[in-house]
Each structure stands twice: as structure tokens, then as C-alpha cells.
C-alpha positions as CSV (number, residue, x, y, z in Angstrom):
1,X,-1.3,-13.2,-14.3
2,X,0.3,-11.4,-11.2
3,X,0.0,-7.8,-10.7
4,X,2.4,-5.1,-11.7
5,X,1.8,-3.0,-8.5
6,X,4.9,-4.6,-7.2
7,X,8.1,-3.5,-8.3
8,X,12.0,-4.3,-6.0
9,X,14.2,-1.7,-5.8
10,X,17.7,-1.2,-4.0
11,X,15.5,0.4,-1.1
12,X,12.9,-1.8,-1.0
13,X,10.1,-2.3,-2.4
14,X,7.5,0.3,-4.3
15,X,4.0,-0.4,-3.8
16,X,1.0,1.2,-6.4
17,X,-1.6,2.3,-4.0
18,X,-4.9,3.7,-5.2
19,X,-6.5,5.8,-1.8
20,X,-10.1,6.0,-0.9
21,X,-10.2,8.3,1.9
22,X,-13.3,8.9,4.4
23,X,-14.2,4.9,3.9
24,X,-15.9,3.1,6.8
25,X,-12.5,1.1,7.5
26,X,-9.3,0.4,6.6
27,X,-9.0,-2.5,3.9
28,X,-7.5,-3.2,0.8
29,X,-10.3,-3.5,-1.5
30,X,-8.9,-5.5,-4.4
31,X,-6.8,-5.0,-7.6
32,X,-7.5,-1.4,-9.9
33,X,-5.5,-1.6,-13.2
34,X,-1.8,-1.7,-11.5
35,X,-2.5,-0.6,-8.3
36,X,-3.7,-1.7,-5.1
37,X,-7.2,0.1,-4.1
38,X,-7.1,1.0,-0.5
39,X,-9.7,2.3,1.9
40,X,-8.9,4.4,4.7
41,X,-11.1,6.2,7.6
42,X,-8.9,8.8,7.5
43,X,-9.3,12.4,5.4
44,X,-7.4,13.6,3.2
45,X,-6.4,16.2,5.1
46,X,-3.2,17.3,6.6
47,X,-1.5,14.3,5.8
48,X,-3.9,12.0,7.4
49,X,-4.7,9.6,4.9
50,X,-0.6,9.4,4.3
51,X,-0.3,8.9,7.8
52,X,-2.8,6.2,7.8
53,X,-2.0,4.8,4.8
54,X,1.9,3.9,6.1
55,X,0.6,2.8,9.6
56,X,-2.2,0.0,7.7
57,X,0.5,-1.4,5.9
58,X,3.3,-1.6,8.5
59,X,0.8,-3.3,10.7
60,X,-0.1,-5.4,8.2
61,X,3.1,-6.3,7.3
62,X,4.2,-6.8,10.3
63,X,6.9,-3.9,10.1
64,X,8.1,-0.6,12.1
65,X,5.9,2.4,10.9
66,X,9.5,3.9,10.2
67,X,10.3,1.2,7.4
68,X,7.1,2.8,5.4
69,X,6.8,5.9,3.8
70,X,4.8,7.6,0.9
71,X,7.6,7.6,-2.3
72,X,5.4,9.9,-4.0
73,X,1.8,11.2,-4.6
74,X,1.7,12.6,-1.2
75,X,-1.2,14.9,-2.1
76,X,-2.5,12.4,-4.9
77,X,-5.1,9.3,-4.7
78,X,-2.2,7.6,-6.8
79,X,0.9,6.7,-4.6
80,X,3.9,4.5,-4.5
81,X,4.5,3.2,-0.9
82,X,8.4,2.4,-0.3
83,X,8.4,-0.5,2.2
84,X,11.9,-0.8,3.6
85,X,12.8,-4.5,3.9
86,X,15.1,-7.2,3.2
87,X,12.8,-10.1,2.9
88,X,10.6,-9.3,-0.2
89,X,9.1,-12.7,-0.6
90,X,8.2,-12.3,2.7
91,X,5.8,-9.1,1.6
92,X,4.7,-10.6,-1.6
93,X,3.4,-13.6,0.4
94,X,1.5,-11.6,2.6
95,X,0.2,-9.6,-0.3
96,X,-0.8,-12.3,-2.4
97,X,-4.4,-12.7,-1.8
98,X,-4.7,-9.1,-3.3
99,X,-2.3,-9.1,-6.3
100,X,-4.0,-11.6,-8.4
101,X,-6.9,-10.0,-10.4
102,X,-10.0,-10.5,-9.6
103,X,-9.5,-11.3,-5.5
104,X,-10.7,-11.6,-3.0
């Protein structure tokens, strides 16, 4: 069954993000009840691990760092990511290892 962490809007698309700051790289880690658990390098600290946190996913999406912000949770572990972009399946393809419980 596929993940929830997804959701399309008229913006874009919203992203569940659980942050792990001060990790020893940047990855996604897997699948945490409806939200993807992310480690970053970065602290929590001045908007850092927000900062981070938009520049990992635009690069792995393959998108301008301006297309991805924080929606909200700035200063929370539990965000929503707004990734501004027209071809959604295009995201969810390149998310798909991740949003499947249990992987990788």
C-alpha cells in the first residue's frame, strides 16, 4: 500500500517530511507512519536544517531551489515541503523507492 506522505494540490505538491538534524549525511532514511524521515548534516539552527532540507530535495528532484519551500513546521521536526511543479508523476517516480513501506 502506497504512502500517504504525498498529497497534489493547486500549487504543487505537499510532502510529509520527518527531520533528523546533525546526521552524518543527507538521506532519506525510509518511511515513519505518513511521513518521509530525512537526515540532514545541518543543525537546527537558524534555519539551517530548512535551508538544507529544500536544497536535498530540489537536487534530488532535479528542480530550482526556488520551486521548494517549507509549507509549514518551520521550527518543527514535522514539515510539509511544497514542491512547485507541473509534472507530479514525474516526482512520485523519483520518490518511489521511498514511499512504499518498508524500503529501501
Amino acid at each position: 500500500m502506497a504512502s500517504n506522505c504525498l498529497t497534489e494540490t493547486p500549487k504543487g505538491i505537499i510532502l510529509r517530511l520527518k527531520i533528523q538534524p546533525r546526521a552524518a549525511k543527507n538521506e532519506i532514511s525510509g518511511l515513519q507512519d505518513d511521513a518521509l524521515k530525512v537526515r540532514l548534516t545541518a543543525p537546527p539552527v537558524d534555519g539551517a536544517a530548512n535551508t538544507a532540507c529544500c536544497a536535498f530535495f530540489a537536487q534530488l528532484l532535479n528542480l530550482p531551489k526556488g520551486s521548494i519551500s517549507i509549507a509549514s513546521g518551520e521550527k518543527s521536526r514535522h514539515k510539509n515541503l511544497l514542491i512547485q511543479t507541473t509534472d507530479t508523476n514525474a516526482v512520485r517516480k523519483l520518490l518511489a523507492p521511498w514511499l512504499e513501506p518498508g524500503k529501501p
